[in-house]
N, C-alpha and C positions, 0 to 999 in steps of 0.2 A: 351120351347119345350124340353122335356124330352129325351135322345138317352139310347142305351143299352149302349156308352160308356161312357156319365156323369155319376159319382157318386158324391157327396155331404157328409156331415160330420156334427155334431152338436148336443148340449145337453142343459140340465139347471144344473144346480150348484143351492145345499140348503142347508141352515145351517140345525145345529143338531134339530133344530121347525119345518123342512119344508118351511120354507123360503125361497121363492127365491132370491137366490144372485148373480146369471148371468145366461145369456142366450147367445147361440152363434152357428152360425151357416153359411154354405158356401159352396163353392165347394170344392174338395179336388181331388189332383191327384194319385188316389188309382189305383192299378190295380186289386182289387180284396176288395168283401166284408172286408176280414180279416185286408186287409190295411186302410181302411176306418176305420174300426172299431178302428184301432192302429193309425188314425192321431186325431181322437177326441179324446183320453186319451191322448195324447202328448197337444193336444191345451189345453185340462179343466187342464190339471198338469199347464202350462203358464197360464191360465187366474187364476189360484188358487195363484200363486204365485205374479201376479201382485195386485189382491185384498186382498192380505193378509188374 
């Protein structure tokens, strides 16, 4: 069930072919689009650095 106060966060990660090399996605406690926007660049920097 969708509310106006869930927001959600999430992206795919590709190598330099288009490849997919993760996928990830979630809630996220954003108080605003712009924060949202700034916890999936924080997560894909971590899932980038965990898959090397």
């Amino acid at each position: 069930m969708a509310t106006e106060e869930a927001m959600g966060c999430g992206g795919v990660l590709r190598d330099e072919e288009g490849n997919v090399r993760a996928l990830f996605s979630g809630p996220c406690d954003a108080i605003d689009a712009d924060s949202a926007e700034l916890g999936a660049i924080i997560t894909a920097l971590d899932v980038i650095i965990e898959i090397g």
